[in-house]
N, C-alpha and C positions, 0 to 999 in steps of 0.2 A: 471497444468494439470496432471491426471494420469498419467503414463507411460505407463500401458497394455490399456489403454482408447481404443476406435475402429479409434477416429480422428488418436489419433496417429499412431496405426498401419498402416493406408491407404497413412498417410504422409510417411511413411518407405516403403510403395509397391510402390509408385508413385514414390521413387528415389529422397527425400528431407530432407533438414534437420532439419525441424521444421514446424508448423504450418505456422508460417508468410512468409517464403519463398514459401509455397506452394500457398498461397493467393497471391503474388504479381509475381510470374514465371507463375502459371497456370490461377488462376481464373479469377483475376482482368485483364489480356490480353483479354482472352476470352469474356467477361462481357462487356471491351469495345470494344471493336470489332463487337460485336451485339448490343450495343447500340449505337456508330455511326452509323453501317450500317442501321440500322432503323432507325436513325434521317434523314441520306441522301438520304433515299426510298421515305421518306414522303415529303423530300422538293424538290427532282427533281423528284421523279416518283409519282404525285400525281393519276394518272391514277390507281397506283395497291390497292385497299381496303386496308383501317386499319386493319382490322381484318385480311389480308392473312400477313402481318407486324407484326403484333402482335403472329401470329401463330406461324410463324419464329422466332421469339425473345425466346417465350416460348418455344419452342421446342430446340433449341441451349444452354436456360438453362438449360435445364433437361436432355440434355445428356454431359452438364458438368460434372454436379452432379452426373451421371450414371456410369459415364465411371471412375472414380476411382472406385467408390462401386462395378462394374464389374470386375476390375483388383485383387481384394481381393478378392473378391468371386472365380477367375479364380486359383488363387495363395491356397489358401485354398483347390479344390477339386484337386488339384495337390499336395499338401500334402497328403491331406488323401484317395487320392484313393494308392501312392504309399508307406504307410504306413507299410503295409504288407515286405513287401520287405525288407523296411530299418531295420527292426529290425531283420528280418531274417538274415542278410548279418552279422549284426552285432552281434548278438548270434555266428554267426558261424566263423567269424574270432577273435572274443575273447577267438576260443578255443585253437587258439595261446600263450596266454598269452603277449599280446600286450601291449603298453601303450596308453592311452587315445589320444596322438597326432595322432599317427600311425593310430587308428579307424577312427579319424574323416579326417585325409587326404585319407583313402581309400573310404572312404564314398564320398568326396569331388571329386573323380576322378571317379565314376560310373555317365554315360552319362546316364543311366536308370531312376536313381531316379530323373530326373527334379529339384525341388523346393529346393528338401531334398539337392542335394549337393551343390548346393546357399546356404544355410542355415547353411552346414557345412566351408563349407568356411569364409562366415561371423566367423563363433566362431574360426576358427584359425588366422582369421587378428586380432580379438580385443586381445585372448588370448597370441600371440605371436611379433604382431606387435604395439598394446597397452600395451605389460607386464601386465594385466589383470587376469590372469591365466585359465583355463579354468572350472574352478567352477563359477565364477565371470559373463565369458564370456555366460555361457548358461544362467543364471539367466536374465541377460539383452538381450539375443537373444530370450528366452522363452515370455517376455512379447513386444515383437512385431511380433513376428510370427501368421499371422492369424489361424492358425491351432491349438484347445484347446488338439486335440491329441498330435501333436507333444512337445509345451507346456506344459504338465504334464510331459511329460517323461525328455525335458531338467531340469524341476525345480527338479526331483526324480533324474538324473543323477549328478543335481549338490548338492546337501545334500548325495551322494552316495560318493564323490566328498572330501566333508568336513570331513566324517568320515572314510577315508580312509578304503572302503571296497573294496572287491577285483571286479575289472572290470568284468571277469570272471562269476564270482558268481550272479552281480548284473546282467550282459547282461541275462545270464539263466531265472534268476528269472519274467525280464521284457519279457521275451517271454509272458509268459500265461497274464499280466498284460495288454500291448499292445494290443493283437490278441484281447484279449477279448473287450477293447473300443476301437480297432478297427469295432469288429461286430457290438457295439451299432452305431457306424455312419453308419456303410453301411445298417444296416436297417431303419435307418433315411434317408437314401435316397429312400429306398424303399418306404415309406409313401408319399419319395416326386411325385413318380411314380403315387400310386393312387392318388393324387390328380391332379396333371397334365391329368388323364386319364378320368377321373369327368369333368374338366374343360373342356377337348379336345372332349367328345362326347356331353356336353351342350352345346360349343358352333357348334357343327355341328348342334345339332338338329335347334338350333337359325339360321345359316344360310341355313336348307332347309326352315322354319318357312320365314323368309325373300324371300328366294327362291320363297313361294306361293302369299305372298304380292307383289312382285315386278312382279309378271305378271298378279296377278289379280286389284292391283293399278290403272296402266293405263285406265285400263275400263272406272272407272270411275272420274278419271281427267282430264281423254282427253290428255293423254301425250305419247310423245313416248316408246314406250316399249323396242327397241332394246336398247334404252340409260341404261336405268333401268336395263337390263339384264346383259350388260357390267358392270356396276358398282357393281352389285350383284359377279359376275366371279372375280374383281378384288380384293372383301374382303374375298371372299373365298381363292386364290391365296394366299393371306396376311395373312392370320389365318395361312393354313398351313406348309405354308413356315416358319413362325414366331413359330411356335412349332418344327417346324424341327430343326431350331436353338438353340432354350432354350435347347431342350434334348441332342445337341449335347454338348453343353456348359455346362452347370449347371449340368445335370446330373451326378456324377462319373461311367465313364467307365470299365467293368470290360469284355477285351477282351477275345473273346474267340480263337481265334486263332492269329498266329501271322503275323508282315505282313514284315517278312523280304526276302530277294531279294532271296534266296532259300528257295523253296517251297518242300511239301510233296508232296508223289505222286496223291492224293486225289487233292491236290489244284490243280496241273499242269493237274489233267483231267477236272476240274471247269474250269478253263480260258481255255484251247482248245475248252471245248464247248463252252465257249462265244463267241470263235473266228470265231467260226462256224454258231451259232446263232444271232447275229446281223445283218450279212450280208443278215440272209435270212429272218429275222424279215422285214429289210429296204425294200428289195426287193418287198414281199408279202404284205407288207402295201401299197408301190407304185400302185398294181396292183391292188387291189384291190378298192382301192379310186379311181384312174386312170378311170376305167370303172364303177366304180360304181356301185357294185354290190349288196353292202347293204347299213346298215346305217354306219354311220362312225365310232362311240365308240365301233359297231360289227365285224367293219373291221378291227380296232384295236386290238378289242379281240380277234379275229382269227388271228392277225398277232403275238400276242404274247404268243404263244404253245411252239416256240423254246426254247422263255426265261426261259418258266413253265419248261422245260426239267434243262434247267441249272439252276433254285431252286430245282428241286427236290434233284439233283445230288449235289447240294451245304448243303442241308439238310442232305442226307446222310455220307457228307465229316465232320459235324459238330460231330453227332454222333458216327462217330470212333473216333474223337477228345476226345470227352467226355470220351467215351471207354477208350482211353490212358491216361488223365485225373485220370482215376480210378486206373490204374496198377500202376501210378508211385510211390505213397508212400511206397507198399510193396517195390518196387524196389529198393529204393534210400536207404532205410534201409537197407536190406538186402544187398548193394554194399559195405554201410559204414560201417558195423562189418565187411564184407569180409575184406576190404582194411585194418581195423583195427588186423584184426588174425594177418594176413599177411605182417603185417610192412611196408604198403602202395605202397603192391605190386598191382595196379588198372590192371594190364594186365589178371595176373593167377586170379586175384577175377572175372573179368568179365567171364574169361572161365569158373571158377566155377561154374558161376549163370545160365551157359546156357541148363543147367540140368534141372532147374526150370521152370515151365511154368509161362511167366507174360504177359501172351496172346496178346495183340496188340502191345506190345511194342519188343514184342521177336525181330523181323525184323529189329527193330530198336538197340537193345541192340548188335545183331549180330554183324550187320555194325561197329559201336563202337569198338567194342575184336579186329574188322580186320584192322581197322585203326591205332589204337593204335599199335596195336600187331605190322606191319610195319615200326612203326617210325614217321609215319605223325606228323604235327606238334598237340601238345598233346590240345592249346584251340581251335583249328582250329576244331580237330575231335570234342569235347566235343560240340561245335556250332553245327557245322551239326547234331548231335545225336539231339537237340534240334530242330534244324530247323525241320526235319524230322517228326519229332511228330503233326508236324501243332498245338502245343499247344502254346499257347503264357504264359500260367502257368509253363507249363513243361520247354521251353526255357529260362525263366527268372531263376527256382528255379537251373537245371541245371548250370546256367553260374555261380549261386552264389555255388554252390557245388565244380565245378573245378577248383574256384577260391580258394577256401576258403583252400581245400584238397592240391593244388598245394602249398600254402605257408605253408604250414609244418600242417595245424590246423588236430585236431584229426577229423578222417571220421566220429567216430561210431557217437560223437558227434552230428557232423553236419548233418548228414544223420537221425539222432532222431529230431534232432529241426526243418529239411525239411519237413519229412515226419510228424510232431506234426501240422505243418503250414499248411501243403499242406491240409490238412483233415480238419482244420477250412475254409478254403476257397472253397471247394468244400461244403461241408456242406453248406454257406453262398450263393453261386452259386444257389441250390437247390429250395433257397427261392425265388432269384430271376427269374428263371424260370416258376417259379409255378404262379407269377406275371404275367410273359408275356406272358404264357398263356390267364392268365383272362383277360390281354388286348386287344391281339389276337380277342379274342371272343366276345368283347366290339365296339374292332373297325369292326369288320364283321357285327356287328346290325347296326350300328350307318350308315354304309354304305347302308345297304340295307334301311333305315327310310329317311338317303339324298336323296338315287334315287328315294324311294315311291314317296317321296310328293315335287321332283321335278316334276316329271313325273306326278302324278297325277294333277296337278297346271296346265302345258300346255296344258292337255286334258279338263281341264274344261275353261279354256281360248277361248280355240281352239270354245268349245261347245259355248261360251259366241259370239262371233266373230262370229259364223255363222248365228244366231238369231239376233245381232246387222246387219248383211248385210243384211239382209230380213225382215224388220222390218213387212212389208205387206202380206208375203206368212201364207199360212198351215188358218187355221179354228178351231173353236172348244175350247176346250181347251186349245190345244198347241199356237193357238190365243192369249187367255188370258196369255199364259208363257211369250207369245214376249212381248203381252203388257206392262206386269212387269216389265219386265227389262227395255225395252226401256221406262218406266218410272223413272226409276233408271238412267240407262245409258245415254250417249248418244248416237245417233244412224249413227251418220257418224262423219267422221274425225279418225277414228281407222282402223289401219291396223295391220294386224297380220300376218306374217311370223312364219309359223311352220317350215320351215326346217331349220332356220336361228336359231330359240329358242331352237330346237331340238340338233344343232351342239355344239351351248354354254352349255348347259346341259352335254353333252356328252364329252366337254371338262373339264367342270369340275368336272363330276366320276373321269375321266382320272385321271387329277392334284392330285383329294382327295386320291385315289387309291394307286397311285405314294409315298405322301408324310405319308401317315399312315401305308404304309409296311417299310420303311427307319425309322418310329420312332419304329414300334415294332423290328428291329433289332440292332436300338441305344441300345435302352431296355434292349433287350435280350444277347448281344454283341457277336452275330453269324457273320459269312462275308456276307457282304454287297447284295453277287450273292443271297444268298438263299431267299435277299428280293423279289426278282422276284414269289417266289411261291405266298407271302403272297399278290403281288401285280397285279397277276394275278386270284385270286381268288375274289377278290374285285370288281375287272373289270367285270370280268363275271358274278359276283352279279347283278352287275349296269346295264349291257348290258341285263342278262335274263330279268331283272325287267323292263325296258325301251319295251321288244319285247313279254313278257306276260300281264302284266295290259291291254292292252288295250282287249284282250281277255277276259279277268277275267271281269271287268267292266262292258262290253257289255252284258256277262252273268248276271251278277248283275245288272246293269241298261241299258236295251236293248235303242241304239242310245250315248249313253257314248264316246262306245269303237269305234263308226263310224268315218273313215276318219284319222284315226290317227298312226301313224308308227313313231319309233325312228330314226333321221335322222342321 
């Protein structure tokens, strides 16, 4: 077998050491274990169907098969979303003049890079605990690492390696090399966004399209409808959810803020107001459903204004992020020649700089000179300086700054390679924004086309159901309407509950609403709160649309819009 093969590599994520082990510790357990249990289904539980035996069987094989291919895929976008980082870190303390042990045990000991410091680990056991060396060691670490990024660069570090060139020089050089196929992945994930965005409003349209069949079905099979309507709610339930998933997983994450245990003062007025708005969200929903004042996905929507407050405010806490986002590259430059004038004087550089306007971050830059300047413990402040930004960019590139400056490495250096970096990934950000926008606006349609022709479906129901109950009234024409159908139809044994279909309807905006604002924030990689705008905007799509059609209709085809109200 290859070595870089993909059996192989999954055999190396799953924690074995060859094919055959992996077939007789994983599969062959598994395999029989669901084919006893279906052999003993069928001979003492003859009562349950072959086929619900056979579904389980299939179904346990395929998340055999799944659940390694998922573990590599998981290991992979953990590589390459922290890609950026590692070669930053690593540009910047080779401006030490380090030797190659020393990089990869510092690489090895950042709890940041996930995958990356597994990975560097691995090449210091073969390289020092195998005598291997560590040309040797990456070459064979490179062709089972899922990550084709990260794998270029060990097989270019280890021929860097055999030609003894200088660490130094090579880490430089791999900056622009990396960054650069670092971008071509990150916008291969982007393409993976549209198409997940294609997939996510066709199958919406398919289940309001199902939505209209499953209430106009029963008509004429003479079958229960609440059944049908239940099991309509529970595949929508299941779409959603099941996309919420995928994005959270598969997607590579590119946060926007950070989510560590001290906040900026932007975040700490976000969660006050949540603290403030839940309780009266809860409340006013109580009261409202309680006496029943309207319909219920209206009571809902007027119960959640609070929230819409705590998106807005979470929207505007993003945007100074961004804001600060933009100042830090001048910053971190301008810090690292100061520090470098100055013989790694970071106290007088920061006073220096506070001459300078670098507008959102001034406040933050402040705080920093007074800490420092006191004596505080020196990565202690350099954290806070970052926490304080609410940027989860800035805190990362920051912790690799005061890292890197603190063991002796040249600032001006690392303060060029930061701020060279930090401007490829905002750049990269840019595009995906402009993305979730057009998602944004994709899911606002697709929402307002679910509630149309739900809504639209129970009113024509509704209209079916009242001509089925009176199969003998009216004259005329409208005679010959009944006739027709109730030639079609049948004319008794159907019952129709509107406020019953109206509630499920309205719970499933709700749900839809809910899980398409949480994916345009996976997306977009804003904090979680500001999904409240996007999910309160949806709502009151669903809600308007549910409390005008029947208007509109009735204008359009007078007796439509009769008798009918969103429940």
């Amino acid at each position: 077998m290859v070595e870089g093969s993909l059996l192989n590599k999954i055999v190396v994520v799953m924690g074995f050491q060859n094919v055959e082990e992996l077939i007789l510790k994983y599969a062959l357990p598994i395999t029989s274990l669901l084919f006893v249990g279906s052999l003993l289904t069928i001979i003492f539980l003859p009562v349950v169907p072959i086929l619900i035996v056979a579904g389980v069987f299939v179904v346990g094989m395929s998340v055999m098969i799944g659940y390694p291919l998922t573990q590599y895929e998981f290991k992979k976008i953990d590589i390459d979303q922290n890609m950026h980082l590692f070669i930053t870190y690593a540009g910047a303390i080779s401006t030490l003049d380090i030797q190659r042990n020393i990089l990869f045990k510092k690489i090895a000991e950042k709890e940041g890079f996930g995958e990356l410091s597994d990975v560097s680990r691995k090449i210091i056991y073969l390289a020092k605990s195998w005598n291997l060396g560590f040309a040797t060691a990456c070459r064979k670490v490179s062709k089972l690492v899922p990550s084709k990024l990260l794998s270029d660069f060990l097989d270019r570090f280890a021929i860097m390696m055999d030609f003894g060139q200088s660490l130094q020089v090579f880490l430089n050089d791999e900056q622009v090399s990396v960054m650069d196929d670092y971008g071509v992945e990150y916008k291969k994930s982007l393409e993976k966004i549209r198409t997940i965005q294609e997939i996510f409003l066709s199958l919406t349209m398919a289940m309001a399209f199902m939505m209209s069949i499953g209430l106009l079905l029963p008509i004429i099979a003479q079958t229960d409808i609440s059944s049908a309507i239940h099991w309509i709610m529970l595949a929508v339930v299941l779409v959603d959810v099941f996309f919420v998933i995928f994005v959270y997983n598969f997607i590579p994450a590119d946060k926007l803020c950070h989510d560590l245990e001290h906040k900026d003062e932007g975040m700490r007025k976000v969660e006050k107001a949540m603290m403030y708005a839940m309780p009266i969200f809860t409340i006013v929903l109580i009261i409202l459903v309680w006496f029943n004042f309207t319909s219920f996905i209206v009571s809902f929507s007027i119960a959640m204004i609070p929230l819409f407050y705590v998106g807005v405010i979470a929207q505007q806490e993003e945007e100074e992020v961004f804001k600060r986002d933009k100042a830090f590259p001048p910053f971190i430059r301008a810090l690292g020649s100061g520090i470098e004038v100055r013989q790694g004087a970071i106290v007088s550089s920061l006073y220096a700089l506070q001459v300078h306007d670098f507008g959102p971050l001034n406040t933050m830059v402040i705080s920093l000179y007074r800490r420092l300047r006191t004596g505080n413990n020196k990565q202690k402040s350099w954290k806070l300086f970052g926490a304080e930004t609410g940027s989860n960019l800035v805190m990362q590139f920051t912790n690799i700054f005061a890292d890197a400056v603190s063991l002796g490495g040249s600032a001006e250096k690392i303060g060029e390679i930061i701020s060279v970096n930090f401007h490829k990934l905002l750049s990269l950000r840019k595009l995906r924004l402009q993305l979730s926008s057009a998602l944004r606006g994709a899911l606002y349609g697709g929402m307002l086309g679910f509630a149309m022709s739900a809504y639209v479906a129970a009113q024509i129901t509704q209209l079916l159901s009242n001509i089925l109950s009176s199969p003998s009234s009216g004259g005329g024409a409208g005679n010959d309407l009944v006739s027709l159908v109730g030639s079609i139809a049948p004319t008794s044994g159907f019952t129709f509950d509107l406020d019953h279909i109206l509630f499920i309807i309205g719970l499933m905006v709700i749900i839809h609403a809910f899980c398409s604002g949480i994916i345009i924030k996976l997306i977009e990689g804003g904090t979680m709160y500001a999904c409240f705008f996007d999910i309160c905007i949806m709502l009151w799509m669903g809600a308007g649309m549910g409390v005008a059609l029947p208007f509109i209709l009735e204008k359009l085809i007078p007796g439509l819009g009769a008798n009918f109200g969103v429940k």
